[in-house]
Every structure is written in structure tokens, then in C-alpha cells.
C-alpha positions as CSV (number, residue, x, y, z in Angstrom):
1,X,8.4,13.1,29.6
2,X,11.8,11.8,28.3
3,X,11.8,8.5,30.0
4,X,9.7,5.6,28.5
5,X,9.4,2.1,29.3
6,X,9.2,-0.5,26.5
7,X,6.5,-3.2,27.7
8,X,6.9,-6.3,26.9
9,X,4.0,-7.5,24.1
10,X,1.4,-9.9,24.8
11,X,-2.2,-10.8,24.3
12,X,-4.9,-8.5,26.0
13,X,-8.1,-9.0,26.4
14,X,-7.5,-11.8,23.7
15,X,-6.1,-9.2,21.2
16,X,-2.9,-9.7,19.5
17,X,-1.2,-6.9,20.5
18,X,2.7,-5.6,19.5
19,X,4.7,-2.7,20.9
20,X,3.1,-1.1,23.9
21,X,5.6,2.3,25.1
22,X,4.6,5.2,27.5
23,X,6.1,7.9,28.6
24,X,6.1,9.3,32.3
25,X,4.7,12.1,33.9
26,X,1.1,12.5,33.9
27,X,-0.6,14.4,36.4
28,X,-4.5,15.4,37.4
29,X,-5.5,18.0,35.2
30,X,-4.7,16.1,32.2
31,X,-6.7,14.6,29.0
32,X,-6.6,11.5,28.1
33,X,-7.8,10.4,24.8
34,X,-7.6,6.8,23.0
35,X,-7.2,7.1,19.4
36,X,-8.3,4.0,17.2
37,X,-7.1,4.3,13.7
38,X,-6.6,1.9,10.6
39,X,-5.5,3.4,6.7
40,X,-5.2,2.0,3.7
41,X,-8.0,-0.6,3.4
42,X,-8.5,0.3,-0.5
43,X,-11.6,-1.8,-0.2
44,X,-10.8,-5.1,1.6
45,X,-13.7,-5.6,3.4
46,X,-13.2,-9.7,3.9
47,X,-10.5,-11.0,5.4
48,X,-7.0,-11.5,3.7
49,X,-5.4,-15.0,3.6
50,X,-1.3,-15.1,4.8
51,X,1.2,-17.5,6.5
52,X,1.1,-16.2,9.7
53,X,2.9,-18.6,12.9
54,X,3.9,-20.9,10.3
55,X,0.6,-21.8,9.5
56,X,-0.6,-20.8,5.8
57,X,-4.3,-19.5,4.7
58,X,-4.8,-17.5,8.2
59,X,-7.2,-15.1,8.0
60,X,-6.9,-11.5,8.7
61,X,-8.9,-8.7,9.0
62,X,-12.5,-8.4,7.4
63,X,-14.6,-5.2,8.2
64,X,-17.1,-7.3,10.5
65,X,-14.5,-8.1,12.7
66,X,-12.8,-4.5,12.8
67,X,-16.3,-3.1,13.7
68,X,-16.7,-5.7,16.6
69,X,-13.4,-4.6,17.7
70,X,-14.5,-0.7,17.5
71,X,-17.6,-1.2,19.2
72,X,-15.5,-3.1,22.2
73,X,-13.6,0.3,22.7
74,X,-16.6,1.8,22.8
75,X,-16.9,0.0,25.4
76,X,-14.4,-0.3,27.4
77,X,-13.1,3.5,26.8
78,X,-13.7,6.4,28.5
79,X,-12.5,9.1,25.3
80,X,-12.1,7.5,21.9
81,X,-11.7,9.0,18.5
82,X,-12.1,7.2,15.3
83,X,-9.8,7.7,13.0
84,X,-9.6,6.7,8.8
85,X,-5.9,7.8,7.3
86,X,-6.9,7.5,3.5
87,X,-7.2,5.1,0.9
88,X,-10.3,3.6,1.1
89,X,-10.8,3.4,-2.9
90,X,-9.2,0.6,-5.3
91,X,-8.4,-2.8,-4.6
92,X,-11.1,-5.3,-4.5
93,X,-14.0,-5.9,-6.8
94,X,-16.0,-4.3,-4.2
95,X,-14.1,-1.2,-5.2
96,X,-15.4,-1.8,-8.8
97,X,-18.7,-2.8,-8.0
98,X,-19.6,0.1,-5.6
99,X,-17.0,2.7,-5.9
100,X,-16.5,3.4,-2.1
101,X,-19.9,3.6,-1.1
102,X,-19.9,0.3,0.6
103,X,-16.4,1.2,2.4
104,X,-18.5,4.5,3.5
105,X,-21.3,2.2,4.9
106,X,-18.8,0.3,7.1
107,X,-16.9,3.3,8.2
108,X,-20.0,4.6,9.4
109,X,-21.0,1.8,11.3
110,X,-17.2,1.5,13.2
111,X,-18.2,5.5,14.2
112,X,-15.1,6.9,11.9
113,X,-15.2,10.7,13.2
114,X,-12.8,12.0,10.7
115,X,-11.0,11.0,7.5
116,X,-8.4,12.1,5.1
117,X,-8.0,12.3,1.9
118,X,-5.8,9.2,-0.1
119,X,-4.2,9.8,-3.4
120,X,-6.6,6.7,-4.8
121,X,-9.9,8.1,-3.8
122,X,-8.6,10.7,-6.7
123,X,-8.4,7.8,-9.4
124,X,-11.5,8.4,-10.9
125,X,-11.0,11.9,-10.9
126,X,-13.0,14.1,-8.7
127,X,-16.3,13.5,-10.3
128,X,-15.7,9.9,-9.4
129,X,-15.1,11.1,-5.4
130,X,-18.2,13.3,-5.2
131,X,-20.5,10.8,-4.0
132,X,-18.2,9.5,-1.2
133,X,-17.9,13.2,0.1
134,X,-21.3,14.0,-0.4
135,X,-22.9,10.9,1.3
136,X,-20.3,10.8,4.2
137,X,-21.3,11.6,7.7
138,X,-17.8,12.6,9.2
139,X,-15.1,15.5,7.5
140,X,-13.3,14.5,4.6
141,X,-9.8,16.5,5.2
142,X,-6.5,17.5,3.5
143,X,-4.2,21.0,4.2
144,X,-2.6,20.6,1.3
145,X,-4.9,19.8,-1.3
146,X,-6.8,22.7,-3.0
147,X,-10.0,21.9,-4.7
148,X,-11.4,25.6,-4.8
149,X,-11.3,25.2,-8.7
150,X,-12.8,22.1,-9.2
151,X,-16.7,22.3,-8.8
152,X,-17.5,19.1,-7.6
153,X,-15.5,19.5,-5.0
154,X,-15.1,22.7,-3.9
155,X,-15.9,23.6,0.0
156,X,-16.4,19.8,0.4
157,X,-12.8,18.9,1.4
158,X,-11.4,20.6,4.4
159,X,-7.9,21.7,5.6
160,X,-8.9,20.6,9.6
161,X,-11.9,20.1,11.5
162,X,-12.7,20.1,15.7
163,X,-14.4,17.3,17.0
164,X,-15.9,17.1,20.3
165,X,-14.5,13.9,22.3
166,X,-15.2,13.8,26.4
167,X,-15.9,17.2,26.7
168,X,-12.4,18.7,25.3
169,X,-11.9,20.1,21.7
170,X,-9.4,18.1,19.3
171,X,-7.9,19.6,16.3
172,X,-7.4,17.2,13.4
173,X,-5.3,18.0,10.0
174,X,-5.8,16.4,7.5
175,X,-2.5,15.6,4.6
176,X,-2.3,14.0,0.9
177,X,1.0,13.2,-0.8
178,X,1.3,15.3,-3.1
179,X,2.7,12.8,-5.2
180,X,-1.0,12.5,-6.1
181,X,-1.0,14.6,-9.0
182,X,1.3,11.7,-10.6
183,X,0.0,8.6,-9.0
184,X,-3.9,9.4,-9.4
185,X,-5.8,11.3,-11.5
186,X,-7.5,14.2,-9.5
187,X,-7.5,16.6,-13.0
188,X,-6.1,20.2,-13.4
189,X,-8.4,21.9,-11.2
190,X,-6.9,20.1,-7.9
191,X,-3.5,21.3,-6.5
192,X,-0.9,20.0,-3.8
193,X,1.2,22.5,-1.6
194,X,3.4,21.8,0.5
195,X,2.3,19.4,3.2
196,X,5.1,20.7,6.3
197,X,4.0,24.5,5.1
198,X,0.3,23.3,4.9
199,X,0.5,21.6,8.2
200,X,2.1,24.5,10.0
201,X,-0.7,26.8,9.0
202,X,-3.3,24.8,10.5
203,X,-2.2,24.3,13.5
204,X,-1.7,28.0,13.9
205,X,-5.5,29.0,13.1
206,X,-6.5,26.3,15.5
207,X,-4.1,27.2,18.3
208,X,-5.7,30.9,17.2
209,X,-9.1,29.7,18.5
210,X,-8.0,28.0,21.4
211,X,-7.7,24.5,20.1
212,X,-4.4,23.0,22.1
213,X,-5.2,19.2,21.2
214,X,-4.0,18.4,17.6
215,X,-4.0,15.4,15.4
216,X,-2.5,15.5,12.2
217,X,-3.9,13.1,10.3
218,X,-1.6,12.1,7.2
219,X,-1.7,10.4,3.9
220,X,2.1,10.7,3.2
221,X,4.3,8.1,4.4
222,X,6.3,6.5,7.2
223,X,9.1,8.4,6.4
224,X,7.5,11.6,5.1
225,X,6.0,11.8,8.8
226,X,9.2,11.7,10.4
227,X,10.2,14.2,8.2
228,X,7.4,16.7,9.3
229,X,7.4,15.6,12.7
230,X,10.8,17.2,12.6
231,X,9.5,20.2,10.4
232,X,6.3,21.4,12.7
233,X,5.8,22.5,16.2
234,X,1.9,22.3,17.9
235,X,1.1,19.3,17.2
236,X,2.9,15.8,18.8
237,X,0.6,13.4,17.3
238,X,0.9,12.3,13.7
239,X,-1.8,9.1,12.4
240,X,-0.3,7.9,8.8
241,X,-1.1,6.1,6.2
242,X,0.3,5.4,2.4
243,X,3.2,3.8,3.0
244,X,1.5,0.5,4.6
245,X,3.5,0.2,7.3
246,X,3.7,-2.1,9.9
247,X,5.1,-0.8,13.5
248,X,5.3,-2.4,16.1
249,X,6.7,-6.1,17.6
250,X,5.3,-9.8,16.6
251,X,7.8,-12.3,17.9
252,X,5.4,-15.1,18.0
253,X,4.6,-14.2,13.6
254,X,8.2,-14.2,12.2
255,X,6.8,-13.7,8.9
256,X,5.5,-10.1,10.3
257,X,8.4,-7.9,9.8
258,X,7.4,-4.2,11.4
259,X,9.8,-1.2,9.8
260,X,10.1,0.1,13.6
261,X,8.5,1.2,17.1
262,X,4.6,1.5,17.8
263,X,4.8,4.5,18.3
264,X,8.1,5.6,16.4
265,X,9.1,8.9,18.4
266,X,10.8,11.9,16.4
267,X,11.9,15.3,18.0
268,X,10.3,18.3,16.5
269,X,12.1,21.5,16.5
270,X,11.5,22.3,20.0
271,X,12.9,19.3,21.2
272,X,9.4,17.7,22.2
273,X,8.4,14.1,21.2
274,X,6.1,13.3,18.2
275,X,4.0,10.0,18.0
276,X,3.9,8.7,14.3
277,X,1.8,5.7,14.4
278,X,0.2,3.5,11.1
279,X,-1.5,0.3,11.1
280,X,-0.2,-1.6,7.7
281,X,-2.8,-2.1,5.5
282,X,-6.1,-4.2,4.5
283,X,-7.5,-3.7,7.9
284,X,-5.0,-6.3,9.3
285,X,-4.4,-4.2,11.6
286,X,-5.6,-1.8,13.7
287,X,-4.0,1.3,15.9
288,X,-4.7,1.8,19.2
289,X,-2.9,5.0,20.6
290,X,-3.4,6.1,24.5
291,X,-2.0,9.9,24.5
292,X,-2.7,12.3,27.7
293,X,-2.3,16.0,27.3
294,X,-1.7,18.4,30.1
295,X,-3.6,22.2,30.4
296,X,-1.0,23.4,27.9
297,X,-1.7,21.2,25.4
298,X,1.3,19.3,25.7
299,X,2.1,15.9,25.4
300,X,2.9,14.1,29.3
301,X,2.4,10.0,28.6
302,X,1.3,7.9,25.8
303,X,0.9,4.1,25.6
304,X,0.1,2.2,22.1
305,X,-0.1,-0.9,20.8
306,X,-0.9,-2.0,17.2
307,X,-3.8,-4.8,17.3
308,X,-3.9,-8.0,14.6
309,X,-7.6,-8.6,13.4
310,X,-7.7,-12.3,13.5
311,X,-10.2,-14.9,14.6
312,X,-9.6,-13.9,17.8
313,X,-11.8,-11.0,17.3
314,X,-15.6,-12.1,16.2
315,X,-17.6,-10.7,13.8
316,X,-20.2,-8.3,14.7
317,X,-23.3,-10.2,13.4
318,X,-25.2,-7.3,11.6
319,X,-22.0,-6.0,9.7
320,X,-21.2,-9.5,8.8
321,X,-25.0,-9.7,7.4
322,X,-24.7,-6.7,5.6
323,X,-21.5,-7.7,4.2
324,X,-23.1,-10.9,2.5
325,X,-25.5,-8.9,0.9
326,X,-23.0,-6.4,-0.7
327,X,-20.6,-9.8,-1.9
328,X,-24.0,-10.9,-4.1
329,X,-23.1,-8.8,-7.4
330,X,-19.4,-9.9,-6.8
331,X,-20.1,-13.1,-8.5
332,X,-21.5,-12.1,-11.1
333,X,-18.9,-9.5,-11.9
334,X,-16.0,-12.1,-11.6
335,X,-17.6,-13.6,-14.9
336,X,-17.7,-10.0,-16.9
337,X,-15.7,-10.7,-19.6
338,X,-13.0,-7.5,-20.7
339,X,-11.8,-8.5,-23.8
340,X,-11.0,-11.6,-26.4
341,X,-8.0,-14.1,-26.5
342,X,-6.8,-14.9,-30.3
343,X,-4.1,-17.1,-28.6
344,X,-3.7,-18.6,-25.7
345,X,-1.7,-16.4,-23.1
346,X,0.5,-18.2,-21.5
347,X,1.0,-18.8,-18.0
348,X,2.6,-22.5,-16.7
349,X,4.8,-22.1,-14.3
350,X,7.0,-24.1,-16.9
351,X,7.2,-21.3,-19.2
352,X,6.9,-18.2,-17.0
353,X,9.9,-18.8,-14.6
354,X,12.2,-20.2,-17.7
355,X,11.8,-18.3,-20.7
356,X,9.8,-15.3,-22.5
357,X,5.9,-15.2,-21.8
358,X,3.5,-12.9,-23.9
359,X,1.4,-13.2,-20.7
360,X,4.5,-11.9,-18.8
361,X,5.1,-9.3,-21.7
362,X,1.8,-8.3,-21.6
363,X,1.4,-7.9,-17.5
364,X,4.3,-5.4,-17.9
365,X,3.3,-3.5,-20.6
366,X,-0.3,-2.7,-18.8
367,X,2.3,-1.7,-15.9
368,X,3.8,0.7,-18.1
369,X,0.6,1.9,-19.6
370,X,-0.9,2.5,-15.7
371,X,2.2,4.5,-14.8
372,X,2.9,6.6,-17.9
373,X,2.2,9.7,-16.0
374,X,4.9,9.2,-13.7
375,X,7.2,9.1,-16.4
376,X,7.9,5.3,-16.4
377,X,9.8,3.6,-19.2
378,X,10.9,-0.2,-17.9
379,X,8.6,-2.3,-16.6
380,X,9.8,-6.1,-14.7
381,X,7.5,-8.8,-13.7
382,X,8.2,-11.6,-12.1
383,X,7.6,-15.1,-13.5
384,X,6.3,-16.2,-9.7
385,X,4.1,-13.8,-9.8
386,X,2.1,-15.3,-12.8
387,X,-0.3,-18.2,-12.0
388,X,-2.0,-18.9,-14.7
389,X,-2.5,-19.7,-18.1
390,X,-6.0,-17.2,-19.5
391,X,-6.2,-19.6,-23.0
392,X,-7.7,-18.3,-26.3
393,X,-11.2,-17.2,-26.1
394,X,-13.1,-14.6,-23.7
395,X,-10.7,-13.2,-20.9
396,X,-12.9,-12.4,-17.7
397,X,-12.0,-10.4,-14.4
398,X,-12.2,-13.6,-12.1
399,X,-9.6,-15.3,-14.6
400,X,-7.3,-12.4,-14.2
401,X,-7.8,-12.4,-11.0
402,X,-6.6,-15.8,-10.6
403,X,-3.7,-14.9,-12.8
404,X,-2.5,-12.4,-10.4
405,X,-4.0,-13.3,-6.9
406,X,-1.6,-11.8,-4.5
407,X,-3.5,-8.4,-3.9
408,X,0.6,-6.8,-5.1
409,X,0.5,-3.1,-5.8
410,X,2.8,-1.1,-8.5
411,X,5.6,0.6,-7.2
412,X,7.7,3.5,-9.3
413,X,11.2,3.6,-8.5
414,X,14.0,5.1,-10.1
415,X,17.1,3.2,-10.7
416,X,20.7,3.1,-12.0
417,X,21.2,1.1,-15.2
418,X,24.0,-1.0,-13.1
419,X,20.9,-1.5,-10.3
420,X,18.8,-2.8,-13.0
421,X,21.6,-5.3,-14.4
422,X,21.7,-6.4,-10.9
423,X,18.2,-7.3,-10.5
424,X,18.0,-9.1,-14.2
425,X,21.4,-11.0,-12.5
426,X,19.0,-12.1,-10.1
427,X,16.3,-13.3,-12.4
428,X,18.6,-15.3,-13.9
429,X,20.7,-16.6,-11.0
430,X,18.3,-20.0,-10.6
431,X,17.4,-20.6,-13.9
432,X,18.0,-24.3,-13.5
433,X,15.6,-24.4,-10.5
434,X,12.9,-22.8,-12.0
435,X,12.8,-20.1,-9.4
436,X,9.6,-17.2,-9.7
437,X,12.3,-14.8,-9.5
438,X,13.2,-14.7,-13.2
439,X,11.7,-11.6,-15.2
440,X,9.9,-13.8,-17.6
441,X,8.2,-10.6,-18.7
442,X,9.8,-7.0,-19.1
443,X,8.8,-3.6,-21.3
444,X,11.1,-1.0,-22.0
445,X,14.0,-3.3,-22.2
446,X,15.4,-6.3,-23.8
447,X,18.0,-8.6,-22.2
448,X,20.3,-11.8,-22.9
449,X,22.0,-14.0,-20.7
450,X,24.2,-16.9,-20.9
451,X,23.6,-20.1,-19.1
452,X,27.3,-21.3,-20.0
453,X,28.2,-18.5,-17.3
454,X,28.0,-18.7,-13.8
455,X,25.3,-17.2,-11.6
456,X,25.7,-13.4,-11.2
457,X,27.5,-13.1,-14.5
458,X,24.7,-14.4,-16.9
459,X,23.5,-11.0,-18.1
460,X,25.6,-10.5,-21.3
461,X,23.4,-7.5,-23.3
462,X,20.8,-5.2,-22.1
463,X,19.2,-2.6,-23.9
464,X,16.3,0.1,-23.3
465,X,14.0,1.1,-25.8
466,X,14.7,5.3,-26.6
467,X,12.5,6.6,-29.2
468,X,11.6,3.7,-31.2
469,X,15.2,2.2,-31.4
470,X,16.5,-0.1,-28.4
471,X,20.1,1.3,-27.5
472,X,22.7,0.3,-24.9
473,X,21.9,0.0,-21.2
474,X,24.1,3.1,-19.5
475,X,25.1,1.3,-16.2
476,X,25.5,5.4,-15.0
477,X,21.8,6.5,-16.4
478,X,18.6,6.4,-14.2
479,X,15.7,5.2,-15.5
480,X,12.5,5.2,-14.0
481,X,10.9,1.6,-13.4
482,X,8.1,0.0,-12.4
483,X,7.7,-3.2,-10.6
484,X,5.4,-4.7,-8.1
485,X,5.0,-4.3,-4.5
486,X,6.5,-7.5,-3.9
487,X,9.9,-7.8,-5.4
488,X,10.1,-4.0,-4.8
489,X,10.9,-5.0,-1.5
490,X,13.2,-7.5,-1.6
491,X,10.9,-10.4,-2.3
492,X,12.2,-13.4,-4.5
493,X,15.9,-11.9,-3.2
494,X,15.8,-8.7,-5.5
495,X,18.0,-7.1,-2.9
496,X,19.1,-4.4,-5.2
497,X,15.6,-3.1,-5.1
498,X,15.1,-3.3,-2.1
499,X,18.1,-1.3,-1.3
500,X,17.6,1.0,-4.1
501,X,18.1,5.1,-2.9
502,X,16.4,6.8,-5.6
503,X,13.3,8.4,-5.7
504,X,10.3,5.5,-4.7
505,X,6.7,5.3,-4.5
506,X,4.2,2.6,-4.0
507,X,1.4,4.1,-6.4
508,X,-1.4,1.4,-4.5
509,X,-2.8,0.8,-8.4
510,X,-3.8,-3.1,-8.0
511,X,-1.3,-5.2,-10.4
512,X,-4.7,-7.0,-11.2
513,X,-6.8,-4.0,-11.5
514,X,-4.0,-1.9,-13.8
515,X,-4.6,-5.3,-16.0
516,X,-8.3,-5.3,-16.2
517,X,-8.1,-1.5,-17.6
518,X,-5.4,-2.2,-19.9
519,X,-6.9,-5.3,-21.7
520,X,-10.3,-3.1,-21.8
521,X,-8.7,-0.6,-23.9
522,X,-9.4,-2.9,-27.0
523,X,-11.3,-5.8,-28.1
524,X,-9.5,-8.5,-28.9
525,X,-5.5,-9.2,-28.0
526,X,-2.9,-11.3,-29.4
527,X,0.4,-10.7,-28.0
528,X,3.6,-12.6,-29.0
529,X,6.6,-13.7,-27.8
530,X,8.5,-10.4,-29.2
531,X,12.3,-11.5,-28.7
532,X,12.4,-9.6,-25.2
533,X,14.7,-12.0,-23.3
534,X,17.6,-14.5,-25.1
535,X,19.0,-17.3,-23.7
536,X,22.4,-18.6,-24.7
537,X,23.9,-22.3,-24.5
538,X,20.2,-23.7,-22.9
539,X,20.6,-27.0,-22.4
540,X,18.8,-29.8,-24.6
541,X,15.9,-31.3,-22.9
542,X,17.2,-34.3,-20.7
543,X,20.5,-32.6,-20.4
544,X,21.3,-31.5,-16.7
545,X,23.7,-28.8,-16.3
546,X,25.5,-27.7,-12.9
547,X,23.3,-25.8,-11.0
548,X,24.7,-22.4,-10.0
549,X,22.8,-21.2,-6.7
550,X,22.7,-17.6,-5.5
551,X,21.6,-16.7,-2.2
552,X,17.7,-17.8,-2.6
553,X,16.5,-15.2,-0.2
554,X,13.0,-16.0,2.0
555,X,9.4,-14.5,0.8
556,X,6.4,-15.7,2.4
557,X,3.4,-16.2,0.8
558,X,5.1,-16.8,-2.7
């Protein structure tokens, strides 16, 4: 049981495949079971375009080809249990079109046995959830959510269900971050315990009725699994989701870059290995976890491999057909219009990665107004991450859409005042290149910076905005800030969030999406260039100045 090979990766069966480990000592008597899983799809049911070997616009995913892929283990499997780790809502227009149900069609159709609960499917609040339970044909599950109060809900969402797979009993828990009571909007009537306490408690009342063969099937995190992994004894199988992470091993994708093993292996408090497994997000990827259990219920070998959905894979023709039917209103909803321009807002690359943008201003202030529940008061985006100019006149989802294509989510972080100096340092620190890493738009602050002064000591004032007056940045204070998934994680060389400590969470709200419901909140908008961000000694057009270069860092897909 303790000693594992590490295999090297390859292609099998013409699957890209990353990260295959198992662990000695099976023997006849035993269970084996294959457990397919994916998390996190938050309604991408095409497939996402990325750089991927160097080559740019590669397709991956797309719930046709996920389902072909299913029904091959179907297959070619002897045991196999379906798995959905949570998060199927927000994302997509298909999200807004058809609020889950045509998620629930396709998860039907890949033979998903058992799901848990996601903080987003509580974004429209529980009435907005009830048709997704009430339609679905496998058990919707979460330990540590209690929605005995809340009608609409209430005996609909279970702690842990058994499912039947080759003749054996398997004991699957469901867990929801509790962060969701911040992050989403599930109301008053829905609670959060304890997930580790929650957990423990299942597994006891399904050891209690003979159930050996546990799955906990969690919505809290990469790390937060290893933490209960360490926490919990009966169960040595943990399928995540929420954090998108990518396990595993891609040498041949350098732009791929996993956060550890497929599976990562954590002792619990009986010294016994735990599998934590996740497969990223989107449906890029998919899980595919070999575990064999022995009389006792314990774990004796394991084998897994995380699997890339490419063009490799075909698309099942039926779910393919189905899906073009379900893109027909998507059209049409791309030209809704949300609201009315007075002025153009502004998005050239000329303006947003040099100087102030009422775009950029207003991007962050939506961010702020999405995350005012969790306490947020700055708000950075990033001038790279604007791509378009919306001019004066009707402003309609597909136009936002192209303003912030990259599919980024909003992450709330808390950081120390000299942290955020740092990363307005790097804004700054390729000015003259016209790099997307400057903050051309920012809420809750205001910042100036000096071009006469050499990169990484631009930043000459920053102040935060405290009850109606703006006051001095305290380099000591923490102040909680939202920014988007990508420079959240060091992308467009914002090391110093990246590296940041404090408390973190990747809310999944859509960057595009948190837009859309901000500009709806009134009529017409006509934001100005407010006097957020100062520049000092710019140089007069057709002067050149000496370009001071920081480290320029490496992002793909940006």
C-alpha cells in the first residue's frame, strides 16, 4: 500500500492522458471501481479556444465530445461511476438562456449518477435552483448545507446517497464551501456547517449500515480537500471541484501548468492514504480514477489519469445535434440590448493600457458592486484585459462580450496596503510599452505615478476611498480586493498576487456576466474619466523616453 510507481504519461487509446500513479497490493477479493468525474463546467457546453503545444485557437472540451468519451468507458469498463463535483450554473449565455436545464440534459445523457451541490447553482437563490433539483434524475448532495428552512428546497438536497455499481454499495458525500453564503446568494433560510464535522458524520451513518466504499464528493477546493483528507477517517477517496484545478503532468502542453499529482495523496489521521483528484474546469478535462478496495473497505491500489477533451475525442452525433438546437436562441440573445451609451466607452488598446478609461472604471466598479457581500472595497482591472471600445448608443450582451472575451472569473482576496502598492508598481512598470498589465481601471482607490522615476518606484501617492473621503494608503492595513481570475494568479507578472497569503477565493462570478447585471441596474450610463490614476512628467507625443523594463513575466492566451 505505501509503495507507488509513477508511470510515465502518454497517449492511450488516443486520449491525452497526464499522471497515471498506483499503489501496490491488490489481491482477489477486492472491488475495483473506475470513477469518471469532471466539476466546474458553469455552462460551457462548446469547446473553449487556448494556446495549447504552441499552437493558438485549439479547441478544448465541448459536451458532445465529453459524452463520446463517457459512453467509451461504458464501454470499455467493467464498474464505472459518474461523477459531477458542482458548478454547473453561470458562465455562458447558455447559462442565461436556460438556467441549467440544458447542462441537466447533457449530464443525463453522459449517465452522471451523482452530483453535488456548487456555490453558483445558489446564485439565483434557491427558487432559481428548484427546477434543476426537481427535473434531475440522479441525487443532488451536500453534508454541510441545510435547506430544512427553505421550502423550495427542503428534503430535495441530501447529505449522501448509495448507488449501486457492479453489484457492491458505494457511499457518496456530498460538500459546498461554505464560503457560499458570501459568494452566492442562497438566502437566509440556507445554512453551512462545518464541512470536516459534516463529512465525519456521514460516513459514520453509512459505515452504520454497512456501507464500507465511500466517495466524498466535494465542492471546496484543492487545498480545502487536503485539509479534510487530513481531518476524516472512512473515507480515502475525495472528487473536488471549486478551485479549478489542474493535476496531473502535460510535458508535451508547456502552457498547461498542473498545481500537483493526479491523484495528490494526503495521510488522514490513521496514517492511510487519501486520493484528492479534480479535473480543472470547462470540461477540458476529465478524471479518470481506478481505485480497488479490499473486504474491509480499505483502500489496496489505485491508478488515475486526468484526460484532455480535444479533437482527439469525436463528438457523439446525437449530443452534438441536440447541442445545435439549444445554440439557436443564443443568437438572438447576443443582440439583447442592457442598457444605453451617452458616450462612447472607451476601449483602444491605446487608451486602456496608458492612461485612465471610464470603460476600465466602469468594469471595476460592476466588480465591486458583484462582490459587495463579501465585503470588498478596491477593485483592479487590467487594461489587457479590455478589448474593445462599446461606443455611444445601445450596449448589447454580444458587445460586452467581445469586450471581455476571456471567460476570467472574480477573485476576492485580501491584501496588505504595501501588496497593493506592489501590484500598481507593476502596472506601471511598462508604461512605455504599452503593456495590458497597467490598471487602466480601479474603484476604491486612486493612484499617481511618475514616469520621470524608474520602474518599480513610479507609484508616488495612493489613497483608498473610507467613508466618502479618499485617505492615505496604510502600507500595514488589509484591505479586501477584487481582481480577476487572471492577474489573480500571476498573469501579466502580478507576482505579488499571486503570492499573496491572505484570505482568497475565486467567487466563479463571470467578469462578463458581473457586467451585464451591473449596466442593467439602470437605463442609460455615462461614466467619466473621474481623476482615478495621475501621471506625472508623460512625455509629449513624438518624444521617446528610456524605456525602464521590469521582469515582463509569460501569460498565455493574453
Amino acid at each position: 500500500m505505501r509503495r507507488r510507481d509513477l508511470l510515465k504519461a502518454g497517449f492511450v487509446t488516443g486520449l491525452t492522458a497526464a499522471g497515471v500513479v498506483r499503489a501496490q497490493g491488490a489481491s482477489s477479493g477486492n472491488f475495483s471501481l473506475t470513477i469518471v468525474h469532471t466539476n466546474d463546467t458553469h455552462a460551457h457546453l462548446e469547446p473553449t479556444l487556448l494556446t495549447l503545444g504552441g499552437k493558438p485557437n485549439q479547441p478544448l472540451g465541448g459536451f458532445p465530445r465529453v459524452i463520446s468519451l463517457f459512453d467509451r468507458f461504458r464501454a470499455s469498463e467493467r464498474n464505472v461511476l459518474f461523477l459531477h463535483a458542482g458548478d454547473v450554473f453561470q458562465g455562458t449565455l447558455y447559462f442565461n438562456q436556460y438556467r441549467g436545464l440544458a447542462d441537466r440534459y447533457f449530464l443525463h445523457r453522459m449517465g452522471v449518477r451523482v452530483m453535488a451541490i456548487g456555490n453558483h447553482e445558489f446564485d439565483n437563490g434557491p427558487e432559481g435552483l428548484q427546477p434543476f433539483v426537481d427535473g434531475a434524475r440522479f441525487p443532488i448532495l451536500s453534508a454541510n448545507t441545510d435547506v430544512s428552512k427553505e421550502p423550495k428546497l427542503a428534503g430535495k438536497i441530501k447529505p449522501y446517497a448509495v448507488v449501486r455499481v457492479g453489484g457492491e454499495n458505494i457511499g457518496i458525500i456530498g460538500l459546498t464551501t461554505p464560503d457560499t453564503s458570501i459568494i452566492a446568494n442562497p438566502g437566509p433560510t440556507v445554512t453551512f456547517t462545518d464541512p470536516a464535522q459534516a463529512a465525519q458524520k456521514a460516513i459514520m451513518e453509512l459505515m452504520s449500515r454497512g456501507v464500507k466504499k465511500i466517495v466524498i464528493l466535494s465542492h471546496l477546493g484543492y487545498l480545502q480537500d487536503q485539509e479534510l483528507a487530513k481531518k476524516i477517517v472512512g473515507a480515502q477517496v475525495i472528487v473536488g471541484g471549486h478551485s479549478h484545478t489542474l493535476l496531473g503532468s502535460f510535458p508535451d502542453f508547456k502552457e498547461l501548468q498542473p498545481a500537483g499529482p493526479y491523484p495528490t495523496v494526503v495521510k488522514n489521521p490513521e496514517g492511510k492514504d487519501v486520493l484528492i483528484v479534480q479535473a480543472w474546469e470547462w470540461a477540458k478535462v476529465v478524471g479518470q480514477l481506478k481505485v480497488e478496495w479490499n473486504q474491509a473497505g480499505e483502500l489496496v491500489r489505485y491508478e488515475g489519469r486526468p484526460i484532455l477533451i480535444t479533437t482527439q475525442i469525436p463528438d457523439e452525433r446525437f449530443a452534438l445535434e441536440a447541442l445545435k438546437v439549444y445554440a439557436m436562441p443564443i443568437a438572438a440573445l447576443q443582440a439583447q440590448v442592457v442598457a444605453q451609451a451617452r458616450v462612447d466607452l472607451q476601449g483602444d488598446r491605446t487608451v486602456v493600457r496608458r492612461r485612465e478609461s471610464n470603460l476600465s472604471n466602469l468594469i471595476a466598479d460592476a466588480m465591486l458592486w458583484k462582490t459587495r457581500t463579501a465585503g470588498t472595497v478596491i477593485a483592479l482591472q487590467n487594461g489587457g484585459g479590455v478589448r474593445a471600445t462599446i461606443p455611444a448608443g445601445p450596449i448589447s450582451v454580444g458587445k460586452v462580450y467581445e469586450v471581455l472575451p476571456f471567460g476570467n472569473t472574480l477573485v476576492v482576496m485580501d491584501l496588505k496596503g504595501s501588496e497593493i502598492v506592489a501590484a500598481l508598481e507593476n502596472s506601471v512598470s511598462q508604461w512605455e510599452q504599452g503593456a495590458g498589465r497597467f490598471l487602466s481601471g480601479v474603484a476604491g482607490l486612486r493612484y499617481t505615478f511618475d514616469l520621470a522615476k524608474p520602474a518599480g518606484s513610479r507609484v508616488t501617492k495612493v489613497e483608498v476611498l473610507q467613508g466618502g473621503q479618499y485617505v492615505p494608503l496604510d502600507p500595514n492595513a488589509t484591505y479586501r480586493t477584487v481582481v480577476n481570475s487572471f492577474i489573480a494568479s500571476g498573469g501579466d507578472g502580478y507576482d505579488s498576487l499571486k503570492a499573496a497569503k491572505g484570505y482568497r477565493v475565486d467567487t466563479g462570478f463571470s467578469d462578463a456576466e458581473s457586467f451585464l447585471e451591473y449596466l442593467r441596474t439602470q437605463p442609460t450610463w455615462e461614466p467619466k474619466v473621474e481623476g482615478r490614476i495621475t501621471i506625472l512628467n508623460e512625455p509629449k507625443a513624438g518624444v521617446e523616453r528610456p524605456a525602464y523594463v521590469a521582469n515582463p513575466g509569460v501569460w498565455v492566451g493574453v
